[in-house]
N, C-alpha and C positions, 0 to 999 in steps of 0.2 A: 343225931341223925346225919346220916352222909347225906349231902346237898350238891355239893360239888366236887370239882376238883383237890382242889385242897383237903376236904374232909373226905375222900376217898385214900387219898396216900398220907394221912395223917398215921405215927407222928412223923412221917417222914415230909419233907420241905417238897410242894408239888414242882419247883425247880429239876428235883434230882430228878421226875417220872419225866421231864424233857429234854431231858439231855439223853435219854434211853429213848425215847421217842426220833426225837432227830437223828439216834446215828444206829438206829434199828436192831438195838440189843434189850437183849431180856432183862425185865426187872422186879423183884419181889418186895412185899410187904407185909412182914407178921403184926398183926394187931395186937395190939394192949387189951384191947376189948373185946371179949368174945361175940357179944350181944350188938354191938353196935350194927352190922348190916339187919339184923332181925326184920328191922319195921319196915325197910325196906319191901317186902315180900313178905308178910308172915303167913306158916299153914293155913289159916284161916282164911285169908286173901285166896291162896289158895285153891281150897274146898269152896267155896264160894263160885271161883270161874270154874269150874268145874259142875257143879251145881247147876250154875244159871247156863251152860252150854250157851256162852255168850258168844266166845269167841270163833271169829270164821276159819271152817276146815282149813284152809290156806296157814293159817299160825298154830295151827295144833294137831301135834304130832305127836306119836308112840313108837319110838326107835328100838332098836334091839342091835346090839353086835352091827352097828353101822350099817343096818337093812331099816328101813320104814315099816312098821307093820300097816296090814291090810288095814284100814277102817273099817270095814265090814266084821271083821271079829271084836269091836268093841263097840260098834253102833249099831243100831236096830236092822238098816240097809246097807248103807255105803258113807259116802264120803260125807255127804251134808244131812243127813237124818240124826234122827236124838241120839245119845252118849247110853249107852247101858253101863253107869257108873257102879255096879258090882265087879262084871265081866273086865271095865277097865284097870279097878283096882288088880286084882286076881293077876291080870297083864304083867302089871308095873308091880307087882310084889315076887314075881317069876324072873325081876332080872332086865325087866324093860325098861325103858326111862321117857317120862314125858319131856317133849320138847315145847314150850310156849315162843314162838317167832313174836319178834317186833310188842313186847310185854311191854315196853315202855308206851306204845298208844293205849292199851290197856290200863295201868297201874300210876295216876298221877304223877306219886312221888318218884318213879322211874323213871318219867318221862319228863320230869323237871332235870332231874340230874344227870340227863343226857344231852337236855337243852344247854345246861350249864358249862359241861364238858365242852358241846360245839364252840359253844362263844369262846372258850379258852384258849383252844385249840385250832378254831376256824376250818375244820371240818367235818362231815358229815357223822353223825352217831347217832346208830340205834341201840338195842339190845334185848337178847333172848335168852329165857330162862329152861334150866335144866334140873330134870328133879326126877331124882335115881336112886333106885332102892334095890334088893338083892346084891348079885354078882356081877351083874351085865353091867357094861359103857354103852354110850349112846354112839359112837365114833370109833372105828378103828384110827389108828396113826395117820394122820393127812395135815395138811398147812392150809390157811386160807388165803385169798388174795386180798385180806384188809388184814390190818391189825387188829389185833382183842385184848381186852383187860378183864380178865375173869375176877370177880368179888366172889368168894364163899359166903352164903345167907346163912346154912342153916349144916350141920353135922360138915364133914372132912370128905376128900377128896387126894388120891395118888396122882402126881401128874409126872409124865416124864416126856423129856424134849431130846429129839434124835438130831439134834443140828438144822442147820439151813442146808434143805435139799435145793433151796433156787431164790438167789437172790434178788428180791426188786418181782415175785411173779407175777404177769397180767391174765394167767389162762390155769386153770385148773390141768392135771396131770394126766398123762394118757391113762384111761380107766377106769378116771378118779379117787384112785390110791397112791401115797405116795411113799414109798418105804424107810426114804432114809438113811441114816450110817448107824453105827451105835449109841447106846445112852449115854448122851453131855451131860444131861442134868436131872435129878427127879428131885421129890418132895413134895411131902404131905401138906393141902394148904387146910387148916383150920377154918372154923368161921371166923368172918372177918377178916382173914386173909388175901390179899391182892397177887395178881401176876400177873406180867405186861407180857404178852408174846409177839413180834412182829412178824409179818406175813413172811410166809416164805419159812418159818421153822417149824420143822415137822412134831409134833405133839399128838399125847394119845393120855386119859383118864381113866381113873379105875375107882369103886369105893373102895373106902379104906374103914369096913367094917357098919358103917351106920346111915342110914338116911341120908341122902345129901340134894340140897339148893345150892347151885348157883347163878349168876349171871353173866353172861359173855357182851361187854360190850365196844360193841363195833366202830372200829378208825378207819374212814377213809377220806384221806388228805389229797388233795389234787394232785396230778401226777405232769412232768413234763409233756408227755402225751397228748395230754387234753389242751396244755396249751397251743401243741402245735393242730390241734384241730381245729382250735380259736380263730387262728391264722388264716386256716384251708377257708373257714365261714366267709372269714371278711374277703377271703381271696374269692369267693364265687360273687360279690355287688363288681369287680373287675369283671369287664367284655374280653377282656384278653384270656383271661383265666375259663372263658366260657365257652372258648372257642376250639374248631377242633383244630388237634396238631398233623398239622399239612405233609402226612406222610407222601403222597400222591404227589406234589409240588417239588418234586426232587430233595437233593441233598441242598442246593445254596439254601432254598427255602425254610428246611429244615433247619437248617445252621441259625439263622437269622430267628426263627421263632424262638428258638432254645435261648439266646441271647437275648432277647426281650423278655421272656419266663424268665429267665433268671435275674434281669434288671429292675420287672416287676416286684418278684419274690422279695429278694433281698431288702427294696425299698419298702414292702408290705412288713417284712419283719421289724427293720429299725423302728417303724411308727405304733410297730404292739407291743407295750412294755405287759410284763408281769403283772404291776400296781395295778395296770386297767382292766386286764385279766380277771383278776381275784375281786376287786371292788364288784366290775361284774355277777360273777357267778357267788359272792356275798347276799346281794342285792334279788338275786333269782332263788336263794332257797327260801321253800315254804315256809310260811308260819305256822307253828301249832298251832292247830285247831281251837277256840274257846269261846264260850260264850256267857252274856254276866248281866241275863234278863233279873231283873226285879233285884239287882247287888247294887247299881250305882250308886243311889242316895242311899247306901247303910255304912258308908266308910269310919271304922275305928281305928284307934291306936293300934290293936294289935290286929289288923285286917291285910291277910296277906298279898303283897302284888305281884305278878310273877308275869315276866315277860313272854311275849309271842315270838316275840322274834329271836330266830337261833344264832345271827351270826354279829357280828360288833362292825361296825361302820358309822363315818362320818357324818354327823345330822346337823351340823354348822347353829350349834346351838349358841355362837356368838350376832347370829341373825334374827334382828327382833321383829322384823316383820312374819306374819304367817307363808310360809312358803308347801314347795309340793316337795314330796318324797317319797324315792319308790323304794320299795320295799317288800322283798316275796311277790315279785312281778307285778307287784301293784301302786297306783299311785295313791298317795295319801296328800291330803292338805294338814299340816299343823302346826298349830299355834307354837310359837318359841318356850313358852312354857311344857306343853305337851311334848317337845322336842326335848326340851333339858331333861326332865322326868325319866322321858324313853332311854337317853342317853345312860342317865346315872342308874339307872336297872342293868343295862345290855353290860357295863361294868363290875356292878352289884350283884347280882343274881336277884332270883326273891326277896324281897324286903319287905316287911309289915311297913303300913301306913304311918306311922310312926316314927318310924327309921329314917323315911323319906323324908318327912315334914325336918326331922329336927336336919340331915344330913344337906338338905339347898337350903336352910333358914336363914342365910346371910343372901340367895337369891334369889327365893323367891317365899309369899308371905304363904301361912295356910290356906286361906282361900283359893290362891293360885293352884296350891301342888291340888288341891281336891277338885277345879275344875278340869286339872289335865289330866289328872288321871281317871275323870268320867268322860274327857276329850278321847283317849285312848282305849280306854273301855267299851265305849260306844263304837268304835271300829277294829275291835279284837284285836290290836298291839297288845292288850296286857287282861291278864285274868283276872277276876278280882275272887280269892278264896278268903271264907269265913269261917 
């Protein structure tokens, strides 16, 4: 089962998908294994969301040739009324391709292995599934402003990449088309097959003869930008910064404000490092959703724990007294034990109950790791799946 990072570019060392990550070049991954993405997503799953018309209009979509189709031709009224899942197949067997937005709140084990991905990577990841059949692409040639790491689930897919139309982009293309130069690179990815695209290079899909799933999922790493809006924030608790600029007050006046601004500035910047930046905005992303009524007292060996929290940070688990903690904007009280647990998950990924006990057994006894991880449970840090 791909879980994480590693078993995503397996058998390739997940080192090498970060050395392509940091210097914003393409990178691929043929599997050994055809089947291995399968469970991820299977038809079944599938036919299922589909069936149950669970998901909100907003994440489901019927694309054609990079146009949206009407919802009205595939649901009873319009946007938010039932699916007429004959008329939708009949669609999508014409050439049109479903688009599923944000599948990972949907589909668990998605949404664990994007959690996963965050914490490696420490930043933000969602991801959205596409499922195309006929002739049609769901997307003409365009670039996005995040990065993507497309898995093939299920039949092949043609990709080809027309270079980097825009280095570093923070704005979509006048149109929203972006054309490109000539084709750098193509190739058919199988199932199971990975490709890293970085923002900014222009790409476009095609099927390549059979049925095809897959999933695109979404990088977006903080950017120098935001830092400097970090700056602007803290620069609005400054009166000086709040004040107007004394146009009206002549030029000496003028001068002398400019030189305070800039005395200010300058001293505002020395005092914001990066570190307190990121630990920040660490601290401020949400936690996955979850909840684990009527799970706490059934913990087994093989009982799986799967963390809430998406990003890895400092929990000073060499502090034995109960301390506060925030986390996903909120504060928590917890016990040093409950701390260590958190800790060695936000490292770990998922781990069965088991893994845990035996993996702190030199710090902490069974008893301990099962009251902190009902300490954690009872405040949605960690999921308890059976």
């Amino acid at each position: 089962m791909i879980r994480d990072l590693a078993s995503l570019i397996a058998p390739l060392h997940a080192d090498r998908f970060c050395e392509h990550f940091v210097r914003k070049t393409r990178f691929q991954v043929k599997a050994t294994d055809p089947d291995r993405a399968a469970p991820l997503l299977p038809w079944a799953t599938i036919n299922r969301m589909i069936e149950s018309d669970s998901l909100p209009a907003d994440s489901f979509k019927v694309v054609r040739a990079g146009n949206v189709v009407d919802p009205s031709l595939y649901r009873t009224r319009g946007d938010n009324s039932p699916l007429r899942t004959g008329t939708l197949q009949d669609l999508l067997r014409q050439g049109s391709s479903l688009v599923l937005n944000r599948i990972d709140e949907a589909v668990p084990s998605i949404g664990r292995l994007t959690a996963a991905i965050e914490r490696e990577l420490s930043c933000e990841v969602w991801c959205n599934a596409y499922v195309s059949f006929g002739a049609g692409s769901a997307f003409r040639a365009h670039y996005d402003l995040h990065d993507v790491v497309v898995l093939q689930v299920h039949g092949r897919k043609h990709w080809q990449s027309l270079g980097v139309a825009v280095p570093y982009p923070i704005e979509s293309p006048s149109g929203g088309v972006a054309t490109g130069g000539e084709v750098v690179w193509e190739d058919t990815l199988e199932a199971g097959d990975v490709l890293y695209l970085p923002r900014g290079e222009v790409h476009m899909a095609t099927l390549a003869g059979v049925d095809s799933v897959h999933l695109t999922i979404g990088l977006l790493p903080r950017r120098g930008l935001a830092f400097a809006q970090a700056v602007i924030k803290r620069a609005a608790e400054d009166v000086l910064f709040r004040q107007d600029i004394p146009v009206a007050a002549g030029e000496a006046a003028l001068s002398q404000h400019e030189a305070a601004l800039k005395r200010a500035l300058h001293a505002l910047i020395d005092r914001t490092t990066l570190n307190d930046y990121l630990d920040t905005d660490r601290r401020a992303r949400l936690l996955r959703p979850c909840a684990n009524l009527g799970l706490v007292g059934s913990l087994q060996a093989d009982t799986l724990i799967v963390p809430a929290v998406r990003r890895r940070m400092p929990l000073d688990i060499e502090v034995e007294q109960e301390i506060e903690v925030l986390v996903g904007r909120e504060k928590f009280r917890l016990s040093a034990p409950a701390r260590r647990v958190l800790d060695f998950l936000l490292w770990h990924d998922e781990c069965t109950y088991g893994a845990v006990v035996f993996a702190l057994a030199t710090q902490l006894s069974e008893p301990l790791v099962q009251r902190a991880v009902a300490e954690l449970a009872r405040q949605s840090l960690v999921a308890i799946r059976i």
